[in-house]
C-alpha positions in Angstrom: 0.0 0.0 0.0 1.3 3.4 -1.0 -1.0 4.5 2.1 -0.9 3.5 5.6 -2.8 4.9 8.6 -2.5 6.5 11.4 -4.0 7.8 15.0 -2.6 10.9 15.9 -2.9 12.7 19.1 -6.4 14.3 18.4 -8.4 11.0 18.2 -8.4 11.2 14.5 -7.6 8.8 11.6 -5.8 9.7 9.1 -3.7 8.3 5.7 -0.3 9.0 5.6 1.4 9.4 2.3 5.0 8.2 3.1 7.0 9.8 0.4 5.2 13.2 2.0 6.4 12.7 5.5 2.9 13.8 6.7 0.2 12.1 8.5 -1.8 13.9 5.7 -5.1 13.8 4.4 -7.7 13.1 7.0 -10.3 10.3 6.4 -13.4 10.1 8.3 -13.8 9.7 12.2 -14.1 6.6 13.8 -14.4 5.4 17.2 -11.9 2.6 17.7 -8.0 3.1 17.7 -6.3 1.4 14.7 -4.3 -2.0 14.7 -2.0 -2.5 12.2 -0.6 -6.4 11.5 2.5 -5.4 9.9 3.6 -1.9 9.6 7.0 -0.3 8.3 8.4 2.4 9.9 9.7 4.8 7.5 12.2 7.7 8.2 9.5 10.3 6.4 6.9 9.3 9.0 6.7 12.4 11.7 7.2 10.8 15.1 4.2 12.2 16.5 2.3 9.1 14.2 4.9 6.2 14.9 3.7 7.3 18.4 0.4 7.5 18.1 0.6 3.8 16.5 2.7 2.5 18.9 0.2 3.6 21.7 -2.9 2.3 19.8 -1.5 -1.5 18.7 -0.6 -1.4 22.6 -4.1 0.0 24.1 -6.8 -0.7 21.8 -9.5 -3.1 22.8 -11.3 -3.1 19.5 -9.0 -2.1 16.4 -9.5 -1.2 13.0 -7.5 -2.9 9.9 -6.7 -1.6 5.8 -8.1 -4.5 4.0 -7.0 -5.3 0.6 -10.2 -3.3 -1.0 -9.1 -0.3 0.7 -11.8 -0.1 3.1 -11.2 0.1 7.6 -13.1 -2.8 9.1 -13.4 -3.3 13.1 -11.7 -6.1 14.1 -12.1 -8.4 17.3 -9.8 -7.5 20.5 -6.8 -9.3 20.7 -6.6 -11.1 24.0 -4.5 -10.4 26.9 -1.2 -12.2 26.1 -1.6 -10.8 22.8 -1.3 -7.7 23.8 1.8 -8.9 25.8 3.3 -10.2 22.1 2.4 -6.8 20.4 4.2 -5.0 23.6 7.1 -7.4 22.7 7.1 -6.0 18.6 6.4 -2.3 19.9 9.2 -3.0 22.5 11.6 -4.0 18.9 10.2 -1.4 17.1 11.2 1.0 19.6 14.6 0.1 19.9 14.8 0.1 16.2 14.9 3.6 16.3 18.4 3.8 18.2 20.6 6.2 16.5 17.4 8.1 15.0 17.8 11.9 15.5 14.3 13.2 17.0 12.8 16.3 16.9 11.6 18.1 19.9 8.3 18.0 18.5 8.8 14.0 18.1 10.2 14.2 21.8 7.1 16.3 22.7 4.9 13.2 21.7 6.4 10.7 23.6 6.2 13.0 26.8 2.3 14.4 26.5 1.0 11.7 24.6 2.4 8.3 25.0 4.0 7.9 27.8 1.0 9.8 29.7 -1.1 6.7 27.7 0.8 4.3 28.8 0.6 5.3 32.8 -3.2 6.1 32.3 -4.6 3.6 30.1 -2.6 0.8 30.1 -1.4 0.5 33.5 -4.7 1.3 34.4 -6.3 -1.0 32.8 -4.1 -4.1 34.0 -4.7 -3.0 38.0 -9.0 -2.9 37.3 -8.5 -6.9 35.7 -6.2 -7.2 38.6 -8.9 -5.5 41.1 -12.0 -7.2 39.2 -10.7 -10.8 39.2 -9.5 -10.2 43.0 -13.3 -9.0 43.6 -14.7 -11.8 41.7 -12.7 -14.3 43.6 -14.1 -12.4 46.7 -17.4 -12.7 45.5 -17.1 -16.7 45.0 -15.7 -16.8 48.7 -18.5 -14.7 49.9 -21.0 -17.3 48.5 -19.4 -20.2 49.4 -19.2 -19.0 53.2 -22.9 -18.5 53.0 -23.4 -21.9 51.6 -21.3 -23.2 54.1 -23.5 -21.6 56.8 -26.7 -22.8 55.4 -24.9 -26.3 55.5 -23.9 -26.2 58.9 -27.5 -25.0 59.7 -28.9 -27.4 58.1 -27.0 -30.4 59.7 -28.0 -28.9 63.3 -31.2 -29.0 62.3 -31.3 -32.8 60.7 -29.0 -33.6 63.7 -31.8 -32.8 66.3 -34.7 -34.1 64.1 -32.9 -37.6 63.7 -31.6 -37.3 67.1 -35.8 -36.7 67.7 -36.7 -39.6 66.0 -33.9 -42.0 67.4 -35.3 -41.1 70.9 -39.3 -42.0 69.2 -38.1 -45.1 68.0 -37.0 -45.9 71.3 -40.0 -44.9 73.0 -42.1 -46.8 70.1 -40.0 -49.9 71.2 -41.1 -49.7 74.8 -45.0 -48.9 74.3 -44.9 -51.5 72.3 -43.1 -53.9 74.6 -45.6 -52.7 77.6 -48.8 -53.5 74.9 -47.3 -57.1 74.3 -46.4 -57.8 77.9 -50.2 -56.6 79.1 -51.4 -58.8 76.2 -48.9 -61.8 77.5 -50.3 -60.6 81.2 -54.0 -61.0 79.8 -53.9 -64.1 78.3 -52.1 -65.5 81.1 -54.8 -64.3 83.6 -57.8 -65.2 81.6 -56.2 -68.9 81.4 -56.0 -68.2 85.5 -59.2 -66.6 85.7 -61.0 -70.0 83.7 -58.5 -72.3 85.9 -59.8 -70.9 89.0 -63.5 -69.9 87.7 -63.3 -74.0 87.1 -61.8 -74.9 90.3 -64.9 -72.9 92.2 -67.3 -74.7 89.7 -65.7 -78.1 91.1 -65.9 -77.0 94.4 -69.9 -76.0 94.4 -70.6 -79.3 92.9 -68.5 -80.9 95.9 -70.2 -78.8 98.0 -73.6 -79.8 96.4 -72.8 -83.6 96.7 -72.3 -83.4 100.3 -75.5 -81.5 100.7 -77.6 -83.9 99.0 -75.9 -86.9 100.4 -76.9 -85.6 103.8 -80.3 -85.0 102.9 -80.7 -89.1 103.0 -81.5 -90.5 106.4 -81.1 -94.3 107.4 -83.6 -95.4 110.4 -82.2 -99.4 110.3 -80.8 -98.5 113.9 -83.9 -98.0 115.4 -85.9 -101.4 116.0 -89.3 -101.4 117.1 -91.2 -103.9 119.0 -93.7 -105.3 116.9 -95.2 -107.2 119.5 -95.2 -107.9 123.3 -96.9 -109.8 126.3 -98.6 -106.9 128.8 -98.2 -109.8 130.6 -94.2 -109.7 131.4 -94.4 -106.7 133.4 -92.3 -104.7 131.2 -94.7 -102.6 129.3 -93.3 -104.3 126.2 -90.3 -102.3 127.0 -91.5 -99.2 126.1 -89.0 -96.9 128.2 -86.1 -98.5 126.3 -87.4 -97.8 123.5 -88.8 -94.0 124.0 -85.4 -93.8 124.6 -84.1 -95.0 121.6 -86.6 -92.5 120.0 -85.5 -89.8 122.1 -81.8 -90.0 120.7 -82.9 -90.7 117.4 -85.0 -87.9 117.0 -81.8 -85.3 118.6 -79.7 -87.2 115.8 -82.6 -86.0 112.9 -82.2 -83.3 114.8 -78.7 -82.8 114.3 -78.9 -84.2 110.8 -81.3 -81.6 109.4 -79.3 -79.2 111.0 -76.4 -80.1 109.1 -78.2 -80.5 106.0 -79.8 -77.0 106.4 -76.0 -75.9 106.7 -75.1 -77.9 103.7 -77.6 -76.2 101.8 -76.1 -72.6 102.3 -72.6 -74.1 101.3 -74.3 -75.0 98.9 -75.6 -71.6 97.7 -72.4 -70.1 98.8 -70.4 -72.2 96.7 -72.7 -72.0 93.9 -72.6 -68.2 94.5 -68.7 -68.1 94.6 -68.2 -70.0 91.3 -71.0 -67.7 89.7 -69.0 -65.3 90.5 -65.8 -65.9 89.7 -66.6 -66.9 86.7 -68.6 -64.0 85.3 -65.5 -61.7 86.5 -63.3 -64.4 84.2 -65.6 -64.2 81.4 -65.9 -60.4 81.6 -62.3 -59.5 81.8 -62.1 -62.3 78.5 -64.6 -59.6 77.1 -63.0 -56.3 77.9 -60.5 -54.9 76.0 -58.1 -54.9 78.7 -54.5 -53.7 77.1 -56.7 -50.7 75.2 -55.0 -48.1 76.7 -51.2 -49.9 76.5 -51.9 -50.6 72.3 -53.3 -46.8 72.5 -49.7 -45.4 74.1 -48.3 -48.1 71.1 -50.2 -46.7 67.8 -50.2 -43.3 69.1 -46.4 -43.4 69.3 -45.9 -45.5 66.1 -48.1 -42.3 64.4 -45.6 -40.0 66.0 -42.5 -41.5 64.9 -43.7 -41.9 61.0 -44.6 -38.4 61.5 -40.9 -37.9 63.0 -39.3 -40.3 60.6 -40.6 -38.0 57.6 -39.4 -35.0 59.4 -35.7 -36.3 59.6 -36.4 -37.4 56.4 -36.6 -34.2 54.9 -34.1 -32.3 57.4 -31.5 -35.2 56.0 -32.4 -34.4 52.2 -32.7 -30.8 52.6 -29.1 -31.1 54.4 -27.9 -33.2 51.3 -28.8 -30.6 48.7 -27.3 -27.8 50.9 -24.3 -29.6 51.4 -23.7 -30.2 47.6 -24.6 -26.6 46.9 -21.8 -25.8 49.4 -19.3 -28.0 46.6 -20.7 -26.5 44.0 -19.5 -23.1 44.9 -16.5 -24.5 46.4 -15.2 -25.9 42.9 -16.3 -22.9 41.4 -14.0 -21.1 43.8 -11.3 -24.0 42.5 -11.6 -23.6 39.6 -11.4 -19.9 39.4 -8.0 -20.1 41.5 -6.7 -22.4 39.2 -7.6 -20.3 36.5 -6.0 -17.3 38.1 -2.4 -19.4 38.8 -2.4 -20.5 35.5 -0.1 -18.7 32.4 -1.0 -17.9 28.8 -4.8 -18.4 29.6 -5.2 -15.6 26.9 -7.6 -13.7 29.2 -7.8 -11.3 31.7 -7.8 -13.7 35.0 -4.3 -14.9 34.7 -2.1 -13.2 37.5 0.7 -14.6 35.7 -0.3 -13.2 32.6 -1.1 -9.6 34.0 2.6 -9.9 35.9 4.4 -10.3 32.3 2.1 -7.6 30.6 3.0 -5.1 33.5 7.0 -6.2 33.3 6.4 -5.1 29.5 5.2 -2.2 29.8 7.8 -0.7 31.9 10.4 -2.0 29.4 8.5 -0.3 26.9 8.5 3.3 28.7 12.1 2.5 29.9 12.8 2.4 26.4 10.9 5.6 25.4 12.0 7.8 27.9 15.9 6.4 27.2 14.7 7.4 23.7 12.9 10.4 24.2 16.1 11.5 26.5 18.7 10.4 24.2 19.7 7.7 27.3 20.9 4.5 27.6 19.1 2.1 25.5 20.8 -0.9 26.1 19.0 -4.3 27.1 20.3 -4.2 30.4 19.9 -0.9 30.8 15.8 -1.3 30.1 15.7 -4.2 32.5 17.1 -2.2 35.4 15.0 0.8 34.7 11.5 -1.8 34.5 12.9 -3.8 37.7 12.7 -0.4 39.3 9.0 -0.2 38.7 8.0 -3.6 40.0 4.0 -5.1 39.6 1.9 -3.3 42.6 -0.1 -5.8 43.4 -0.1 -8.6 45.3 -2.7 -11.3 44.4 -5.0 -12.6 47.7 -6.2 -16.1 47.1 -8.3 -15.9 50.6 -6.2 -19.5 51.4 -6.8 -18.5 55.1 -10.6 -18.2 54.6 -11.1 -21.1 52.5 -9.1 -23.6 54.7 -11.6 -22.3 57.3 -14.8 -23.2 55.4 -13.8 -26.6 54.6 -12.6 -27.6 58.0 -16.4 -28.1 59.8 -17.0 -31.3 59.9 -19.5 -32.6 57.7 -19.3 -30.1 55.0 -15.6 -30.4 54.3 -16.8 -31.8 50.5 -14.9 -35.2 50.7 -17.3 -36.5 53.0 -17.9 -40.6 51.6 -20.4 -40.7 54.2 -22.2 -38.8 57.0 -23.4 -39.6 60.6 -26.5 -37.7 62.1 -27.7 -39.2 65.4 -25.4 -42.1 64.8 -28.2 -44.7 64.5 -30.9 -46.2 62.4 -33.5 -48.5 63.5 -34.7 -51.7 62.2 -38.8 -52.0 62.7 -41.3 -54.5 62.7 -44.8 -56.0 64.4 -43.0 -56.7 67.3 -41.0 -55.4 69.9 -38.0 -58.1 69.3 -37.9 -56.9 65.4 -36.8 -53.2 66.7 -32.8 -52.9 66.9 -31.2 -50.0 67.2 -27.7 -50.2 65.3 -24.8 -47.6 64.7 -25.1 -46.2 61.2 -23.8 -43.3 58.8 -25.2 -42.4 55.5 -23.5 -42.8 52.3 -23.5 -39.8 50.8 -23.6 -38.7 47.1 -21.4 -35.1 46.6 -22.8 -34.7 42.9 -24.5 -31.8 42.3 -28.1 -32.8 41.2 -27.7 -36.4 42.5 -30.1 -38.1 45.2 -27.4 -36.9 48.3 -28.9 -39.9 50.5 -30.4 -43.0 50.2 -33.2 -42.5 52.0 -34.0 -39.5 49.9 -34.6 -41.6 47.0 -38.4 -42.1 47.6 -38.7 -38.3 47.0 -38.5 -39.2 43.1 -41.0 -40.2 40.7 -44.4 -40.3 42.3 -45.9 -42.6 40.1 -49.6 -43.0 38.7 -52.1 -42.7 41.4 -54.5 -44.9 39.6 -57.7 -44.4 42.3 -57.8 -40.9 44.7 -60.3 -40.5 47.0 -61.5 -42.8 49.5 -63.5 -45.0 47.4 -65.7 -48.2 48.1 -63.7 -51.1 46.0 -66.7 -52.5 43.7 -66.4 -56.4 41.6 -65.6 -56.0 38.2 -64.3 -52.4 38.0 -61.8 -51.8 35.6 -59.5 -48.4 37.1 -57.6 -48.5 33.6 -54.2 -49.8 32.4 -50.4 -49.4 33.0 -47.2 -50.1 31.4 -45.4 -53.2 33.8 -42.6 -52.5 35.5 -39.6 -55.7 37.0 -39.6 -53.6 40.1 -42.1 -51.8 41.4 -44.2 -50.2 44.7 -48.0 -50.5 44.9 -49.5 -48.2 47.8 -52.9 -47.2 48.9 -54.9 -46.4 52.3 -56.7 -49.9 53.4 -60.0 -49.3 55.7 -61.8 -52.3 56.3 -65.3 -51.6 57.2 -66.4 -55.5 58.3 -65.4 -58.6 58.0 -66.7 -61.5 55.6 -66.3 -65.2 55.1 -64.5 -66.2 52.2 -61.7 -64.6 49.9 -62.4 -60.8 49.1 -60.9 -59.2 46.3 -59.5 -55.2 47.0 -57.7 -54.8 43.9 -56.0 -56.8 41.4 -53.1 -56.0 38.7 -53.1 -58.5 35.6 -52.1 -59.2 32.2 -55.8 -60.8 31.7 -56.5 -63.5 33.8 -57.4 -64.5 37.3 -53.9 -66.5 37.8 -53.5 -68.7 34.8 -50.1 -67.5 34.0 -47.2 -65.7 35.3 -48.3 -62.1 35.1 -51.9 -62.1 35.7 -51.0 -61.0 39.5 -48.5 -58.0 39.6 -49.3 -57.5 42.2 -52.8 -58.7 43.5 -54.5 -58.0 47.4 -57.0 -59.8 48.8 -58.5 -59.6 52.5 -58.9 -63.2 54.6 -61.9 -64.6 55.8 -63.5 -63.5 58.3 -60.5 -61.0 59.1 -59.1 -58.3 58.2 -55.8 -59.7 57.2 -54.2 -58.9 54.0 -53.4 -62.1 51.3 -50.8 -59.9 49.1 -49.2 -61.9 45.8 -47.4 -60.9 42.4 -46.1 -63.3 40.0 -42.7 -64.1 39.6 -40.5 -66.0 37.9 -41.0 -69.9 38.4 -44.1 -68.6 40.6 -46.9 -66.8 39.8 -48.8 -67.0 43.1 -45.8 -66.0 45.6 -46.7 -63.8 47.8 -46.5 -62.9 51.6 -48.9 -61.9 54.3 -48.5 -59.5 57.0 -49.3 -61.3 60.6 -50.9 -57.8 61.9 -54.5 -56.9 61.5 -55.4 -53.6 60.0 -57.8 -52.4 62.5 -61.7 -51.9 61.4 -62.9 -48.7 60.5 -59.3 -47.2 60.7 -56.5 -46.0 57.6 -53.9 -48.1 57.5 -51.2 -47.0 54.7 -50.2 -50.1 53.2 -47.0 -50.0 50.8 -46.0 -53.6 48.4 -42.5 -53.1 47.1 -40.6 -55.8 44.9 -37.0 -54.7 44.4 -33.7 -56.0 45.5 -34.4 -59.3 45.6 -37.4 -59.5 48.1 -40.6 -58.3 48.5 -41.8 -56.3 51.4 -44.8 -54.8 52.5 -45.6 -51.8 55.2 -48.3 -50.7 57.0 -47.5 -47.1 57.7 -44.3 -46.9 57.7 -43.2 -50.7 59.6 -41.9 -53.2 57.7 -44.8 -56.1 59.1 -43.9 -58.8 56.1 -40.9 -59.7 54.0 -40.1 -62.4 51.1 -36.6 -63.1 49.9 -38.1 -64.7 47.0 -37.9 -62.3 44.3 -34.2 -62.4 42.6 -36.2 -62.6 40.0 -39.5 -60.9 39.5 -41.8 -61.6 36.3 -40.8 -59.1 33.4 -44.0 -58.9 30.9 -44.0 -56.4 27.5 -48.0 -56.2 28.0 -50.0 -53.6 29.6 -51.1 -54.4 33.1 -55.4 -53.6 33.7 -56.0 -52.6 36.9 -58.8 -53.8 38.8 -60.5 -52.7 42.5 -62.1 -55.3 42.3 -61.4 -57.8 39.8 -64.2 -59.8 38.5 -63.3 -62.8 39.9 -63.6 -62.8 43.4 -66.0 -61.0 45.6 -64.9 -57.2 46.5 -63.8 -56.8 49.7 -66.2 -54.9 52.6 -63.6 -52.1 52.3 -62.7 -48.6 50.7 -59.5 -48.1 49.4 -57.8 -44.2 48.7 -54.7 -42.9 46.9 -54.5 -46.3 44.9 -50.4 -45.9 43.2 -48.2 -47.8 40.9 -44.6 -46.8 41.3 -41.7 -48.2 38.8 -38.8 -48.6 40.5 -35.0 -48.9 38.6 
């Protein structure tokens, strides 16, 4: 090009014409400084341009560039080393010029404009990256101490709810261990009560023996004369025998007198047995342990209610805690960004060191040129090692150890303790063990952070909502099968009935002809309210298991089938009351199920059923 451009000290562009040895004619304004990729300097060019281009290639964040048609286009910003590479040329160029005779109005430049430009712009600009990356880093720290907090907060409070329900648990274990031992106690006294009703029944009919044995009188003692002589004297020995008469009539006497006693032992004994039995029977009756089996549901409702409160303070501490690792490998990350080199952007401190250690070479160099001074390597080195980098980097190490030394929220947890124990439940007393247990924990950000969070998925397809009365033959709709699976739903029994009674019944088609056709399937017992629960699987299809404990009448009772890992299990709210090891392999059909409540080939059970829900399971 017989042209080349220039930004001189007003703002302006303009074309130089080289064998002028002017900046000459002006071309129009624009509002970026100029970049030139290669540019010669010629002796003609007035200093006051070499300057000005110098300063620009060195400053500019957006430049322009003399494309081969002759027009200026705007061209991206180089990045920050770059800018360190083009410091390097400008550095050359500068030095290029030793021997050069300036003019005072060439010296003139380099004092008012460039070197000015240089302290103001360019210096300038590397402290605010320095100051904005330091306040970004800040920033990150700031979050991650408040995410820290939240954790710590957080574990308090699932610490005192698990802590809450690990006390419940314990109290659920001994109300339930006082209902059983009254109900041992009762059965024990009403086999007493009938021992000893039965021992008073024998003794009455002892009693009543004796008394009518004594009611029988024998007169074979007492003999008569059935004839005598008046003749003998001896008035046929009459006094003898008025005598005889006498005594036997004090011994009828006596006897009736006994029997008349006899007779109210009798009574009394009669009375007695009476009695005892009707308190036996009566106790039998009563419902003796109520208030024991009360003090055991009430506190079985209280700890599910517990159990899903430390539920939710251990999840809600899991998400907190991998929001806390979030930010801190945000903050990392950032740091490692920051102690990195040629990153090409504005948050290496490496980077920004260099470009500042370049710019003082450079003005080293312009004022040794602008002064006619030393321009010698060594002599630039020692003038920029005089004008060291002003800032010294704070990667808040101090802070940061500090927010990941809590335990708990350090971020390489593997697991994490709460009260320290977990309890096994059951229908009884002796199925309750209180073991020492953490929680494997998941750090991922996203992830289910606990295991027993993982039933806050996926709610499945409530297939029946509202307490409804379960009806023969009525067809709720169809679902696709899953291998694994959880069917729950609210169970109130309203009476008992002889016979199998269907609730509801999950089949490919039949009543059980084929593995399949119960997945799974519920029926009630006769003349109970026990639950007959079955689903097919493979070399079975009518395995099953059924829960010992009796939904009570006219109560809810949340009932919960699950078939995965191997076994089935079933709960009634909350307490595992039945379990099947059965199921390493579970039926796997491709057709839809049709769901019944109830199916059309049983009678439907005398019971309404709410919040009927099929639940795949991975």
């Amino acid at each position: 090009a017989k042209m080349h451009l220039a930004l001189v000290a007003d703002g302006e562009v303009h074309a130089v014409d080289p064998k002028q040895g002017a900046c000459g004619k002006q071309l129009p304004r624009v509002k970026r400084f100029v970049h030139f990729s290669t540019f010669s300097i010629l002796p003609a060019v007035p200093m006051r341009c070499l300057a000005a281009w110098m300063m620009s290639a060195a400053w500019a964040k957006m430049h322009l560039a003399l494309e081969a048609d002759g027009e200026v286009h705007a061209v991206d910003p180089q990045p920050l080393s770059t800018r360190q590479v083009r410091l390097a040329q400008l550095e050359s160029q500068a030095k290029s010029m030793i021997g050069t005779k300036l003019s005072p109005d060439a010296k003139s430049v380099i004092s008012d404009v460039l070197l000015p430009v240089i302290k103001d712009e360019i210096e300038s600009a590397i402290s605010r990256e320095f100051v904005s990356v330091q306040e970004q880093l800040a920033d990150l720290v700031d979050g991650l101490e408040v995410k820290t907090q939240q954790a710590v907060t957080s574990k308090a409070a699932a610490d005192t709810s698990d802590n809450k329900l690990d006390t419940c648990r314990s109290n659920e274990k001994t109300a339930l261990d006082q209902y059983e031992t009254c109900e041992v106690d009762r059965a024990a006294k009403i086999v007493s009560d009938a021992q000893h009703c039965q021992t008073k029944r024998d003794a009455a009919l002892r009693i009543c023996a004796e008394k009518d044995a004594a009611a029988d009188l024998s007169f074979s003692d007492l003999c008569a004369p059935t004839q005598c002589n008046l003749a003998d004297g001896n008035m046929c020995n009459m006094e003898e025998f008025t005598k005889a008469v006498e005594g036997m009539n004090a011994i009828v006497k006596q006897k009736h007198d006994d029997y008349l006693e006899k007779i109210q032992q009798c009574n009394a004994a009669d009375k007695v047995a009476l009695d005892v039995c009707a308190a036996a029977e009566e106790f039998a009756a009563s419902d003796s342990c109520k208030e024991e089996r009360e003090q055991a549901q009430h506190q079985q409702v209280q700890c599910e209610s517990d159990y899903g409160q430390a539920k939710v303070a251990i999840c809600s501490f899991g998400s907190a805690l991998q929001g806390k690792c979030v930010d801190l490998s945000e903050v990392r990350s950032l740091i490692a960004k920051i102690k990195a080199s040629d990153r090409k952007d504005s948050l290496s401190e490496s980077d920004r060191q260099h470009e500042w250690e370049a710019v003082q070479r450079l003005s080293c160099l312009l004022e040794a040129l602008r002064d006619e001074g030393d321009l010698s390597q060594q002599a630039a080195t020692t003038c920029a090692a005089n004008r060291p980098y002003p800032h010294t980097f704070d990667y808040l190490d101090a802070r940061i150890a500090q927010l990941v030394a809590t335990e708990n929220v350090k971020c390489d947890e593997t697991s994490v303790s709460f009260s320290g124990y977990w309890w096994s439940t059951g229908e009884k007393s002796s199925e309750f063990e209180r073991v020492a247990s953490s929680h494997t924990v998941s750090l991922e950000d996203g992830s289910t952070p606990f295991l027993v969070c993982s039933d806050d998925g996926a709610a499945g397809k409530e297939l029946l909502g509202s307490a409804a009365t379960v009806v023969a033959s009525n067809k709720l709709g169809e679902i696709e099968a899953s291998k694994h699976f959880e069917v729950s739903f609210v169970f109130n029994p309203k009476g008992t009935a002889s016979g199998w009674h269907n609730l509801f019944h999950f089949t490919i088609g039949e009543n059980v002809a084929k593995e399949g056709d119960r997945l799974p399937a519920v029926w009630v017992h006769s003349g109970s309210t026990r639950l007959h629960v079955r689903s097919s699987r493979q070399g079975s299809k009518n395995d099953g298991c059924d829960p010992e404990q009796l939904p009570p009448l006219n109560q809810d009772t949340t009932v919960l089938v699950r078939v995965a890992d191997g076994e089935m299990n079933i709960f009634f709210n909350g307490n595992n009351v039945c379990k099947s090891t059965n199921y390493a392999n579970p039926t796997v059909v491709t057709q839809p199920l049709l769901v019944y409540a109830s199916d059309p080939w049983y009678p439907s059970a005398p019971a309404t059923i709410a919040h009927l829900t099929y639940k795949p399971l991975p």
